[in-house]
C-alpha positions, 0 to 999 in steps of 0.5 A: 452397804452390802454385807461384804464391804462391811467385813472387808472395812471391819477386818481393814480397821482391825489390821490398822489397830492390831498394827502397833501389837504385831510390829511389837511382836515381830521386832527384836527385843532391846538390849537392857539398859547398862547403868555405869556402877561405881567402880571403888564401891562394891555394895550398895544400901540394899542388894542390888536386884532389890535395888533395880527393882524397888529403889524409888520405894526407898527413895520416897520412904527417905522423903517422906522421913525427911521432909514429911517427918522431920526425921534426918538420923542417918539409917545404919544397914550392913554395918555402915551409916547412910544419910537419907539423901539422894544428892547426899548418899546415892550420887557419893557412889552414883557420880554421873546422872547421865550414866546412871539414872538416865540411862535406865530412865531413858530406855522406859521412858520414864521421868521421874521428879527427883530433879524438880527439887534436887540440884545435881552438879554437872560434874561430880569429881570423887 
């Protein structure tokens, strides 16, 4: 093979791999996920930029208190007495699955393993 024809494949293959990379570039950004917020509640266990940003660290702590530890006292934050449970606490305010979680979820491609072991309802009715 000559010296050119090699250039000339190596900058082809490069452009194929670099592909994805430009497109990402080139395309306009996604709007934000809009998870629907519990209109009748105003403050949730933590603030909410916490809670968006490290809301399964809490998760995983509250599991591992109770299922690991057999440690079920409720956690009093801000005045006010929380189950650790998801189904329990979290979905009292966070009534719709579909609007809430999955939406954030959905748009990273993300699938977390809470509902491998919890049973969520269908319908929630406040």
């Amino acid at each position: 093979m000559r010296k050119s024809s090699i250039v000339l494949i190596s900058a082809a293959l490069a452009a194929l791999l670099a592909s994805p990379f430009i497109v990402s570039l080139l395309s306009p950004p996604s709007p934000p996920p809009r998870p629907e917020l519990p209109r009748d509640v105003k403050e949730c266990v933590r603030p909410a930029a916490q809670m968006r940003a490290e809301h399964m660290v809490l998760l995983h702590q509250w599991r591992d208190d109770v299922v690991r530890r057999g440690d079920r006292r409720e956690v009093m934050i801000g005045g006010v007495s929380y189950a650790k449970s998801l189904t329990g606490s979290c979905m009292k305010c966070h009534r719709h699955k579909e609007k809430f979680c999955d939406r954030c979820h959905g748009a990273l491609s993300s699938a977390p393993k809470c509902w491998d072991c919890h049973v969520y309802r269908k319908e929630v009715r406040p």
